[in-house]
C-alpha positions as a LaTeX table, in Angstrom:
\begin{tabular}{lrrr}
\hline
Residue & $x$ (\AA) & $y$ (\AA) & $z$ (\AA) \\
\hline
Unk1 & 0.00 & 0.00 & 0.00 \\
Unk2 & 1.27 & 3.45 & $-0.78$ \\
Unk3 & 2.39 & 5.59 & 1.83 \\
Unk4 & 0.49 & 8.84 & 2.64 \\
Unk5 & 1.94 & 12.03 & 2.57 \\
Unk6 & 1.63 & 14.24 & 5.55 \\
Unk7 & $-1.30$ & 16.36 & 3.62 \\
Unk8 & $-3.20$ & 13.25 & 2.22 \\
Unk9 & $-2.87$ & 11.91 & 6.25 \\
Unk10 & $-4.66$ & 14.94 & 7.77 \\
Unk11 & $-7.26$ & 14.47 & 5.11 \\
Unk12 & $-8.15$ & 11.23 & 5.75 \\
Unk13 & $-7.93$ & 11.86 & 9.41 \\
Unk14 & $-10.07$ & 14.69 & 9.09 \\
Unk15 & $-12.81$ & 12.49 & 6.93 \\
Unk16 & $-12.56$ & 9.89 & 9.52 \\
Unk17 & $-13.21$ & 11.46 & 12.45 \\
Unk18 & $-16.34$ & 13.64 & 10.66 \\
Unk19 & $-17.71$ & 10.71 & 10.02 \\
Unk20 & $-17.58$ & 9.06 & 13.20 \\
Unk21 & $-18.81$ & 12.30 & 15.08 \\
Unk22 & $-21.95$ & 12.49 & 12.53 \\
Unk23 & $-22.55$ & 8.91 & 12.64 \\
Unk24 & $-22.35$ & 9.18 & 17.12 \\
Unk25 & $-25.05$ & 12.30 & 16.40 \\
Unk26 & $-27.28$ & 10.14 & 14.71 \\
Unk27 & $-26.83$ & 7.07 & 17.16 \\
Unk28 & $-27.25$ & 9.63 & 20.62 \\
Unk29 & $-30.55$ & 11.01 & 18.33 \\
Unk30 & $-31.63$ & 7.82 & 17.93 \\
Unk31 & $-31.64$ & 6.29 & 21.47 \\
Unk32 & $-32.65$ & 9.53 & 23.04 \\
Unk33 & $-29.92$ & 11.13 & 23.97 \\
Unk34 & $-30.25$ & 14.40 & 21.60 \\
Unk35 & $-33.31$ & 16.24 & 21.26 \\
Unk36 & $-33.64$ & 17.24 & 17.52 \\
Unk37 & $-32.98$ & 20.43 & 18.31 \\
Unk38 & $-29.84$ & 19.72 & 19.75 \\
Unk39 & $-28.90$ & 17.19 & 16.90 \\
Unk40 & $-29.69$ & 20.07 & 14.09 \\
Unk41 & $-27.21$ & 22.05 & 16.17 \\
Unk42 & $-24.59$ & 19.74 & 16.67 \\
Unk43 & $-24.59$ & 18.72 & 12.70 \\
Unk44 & $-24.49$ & 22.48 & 12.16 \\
Unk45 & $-21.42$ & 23.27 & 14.43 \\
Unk46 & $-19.76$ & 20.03 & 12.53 \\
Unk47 & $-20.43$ & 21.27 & 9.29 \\
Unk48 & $-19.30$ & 24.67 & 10.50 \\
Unk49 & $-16.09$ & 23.11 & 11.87 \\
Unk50 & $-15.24$ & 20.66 & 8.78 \\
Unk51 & $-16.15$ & 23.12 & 5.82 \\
Unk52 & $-13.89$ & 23.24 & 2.95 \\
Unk53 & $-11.92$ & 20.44 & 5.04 \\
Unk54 & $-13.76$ & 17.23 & 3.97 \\
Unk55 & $-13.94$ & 15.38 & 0.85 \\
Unk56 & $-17.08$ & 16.62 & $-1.44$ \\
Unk57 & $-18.94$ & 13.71 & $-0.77$ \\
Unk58 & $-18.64$ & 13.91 & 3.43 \\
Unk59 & $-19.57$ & 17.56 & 2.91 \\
Unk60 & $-23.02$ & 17.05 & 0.73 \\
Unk61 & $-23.66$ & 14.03 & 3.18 \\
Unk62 & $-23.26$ & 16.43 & 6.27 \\
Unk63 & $-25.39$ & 19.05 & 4.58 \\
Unk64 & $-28.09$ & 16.44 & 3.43 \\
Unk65 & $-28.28$ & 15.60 & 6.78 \\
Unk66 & $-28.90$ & 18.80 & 8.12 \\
Unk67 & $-31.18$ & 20.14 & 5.33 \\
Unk68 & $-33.20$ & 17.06 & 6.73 \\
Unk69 & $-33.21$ & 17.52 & 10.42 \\
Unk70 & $-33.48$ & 21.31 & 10.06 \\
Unk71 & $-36.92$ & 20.80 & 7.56 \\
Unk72 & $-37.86$ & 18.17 & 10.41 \\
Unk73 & $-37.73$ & 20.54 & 13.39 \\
Unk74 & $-39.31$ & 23.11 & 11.61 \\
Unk75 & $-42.55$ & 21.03 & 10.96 \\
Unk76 & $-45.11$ & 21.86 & 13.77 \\
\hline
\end{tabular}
């Protein structure tokens, strides 16, 4: 396996761990933990946090995501 550079590293790192903190939201959401207002604020202050940092593909999932809860909490 090739080896990564130190700039391909902190990008994978940096796609790793995003994922794992969005998939934890969604896990804490669904057992309770997270109201959905406090989930559509936590996925905000990720996608706030990882902007421009991700791959394009992490980024649309994280915005999907919150396009979803936001429309969610906003339904009476």
């Amino acid at each position: 396996m090739k080896e990564l550079n130190a700039y391909e590293e902190l990008r994978y790192e940096i796609n790793r761990k995003a994922t794992e903190t969005l998939m934890h939201l969604l896990l804490c959401y669904e057992h309770g933990k997270l109201s959905t207002e406090a989930l559509s604020a936590s996925i905000d202050t990720l996608f706030m946090a990882v902007s421009g940092l991700v791959d394009g593909d992490l980024f649309d999932m994280i915005t999907a995501t919150s396009e979803i809860f936001k429309s969610t909490n906003s339904n009476p």
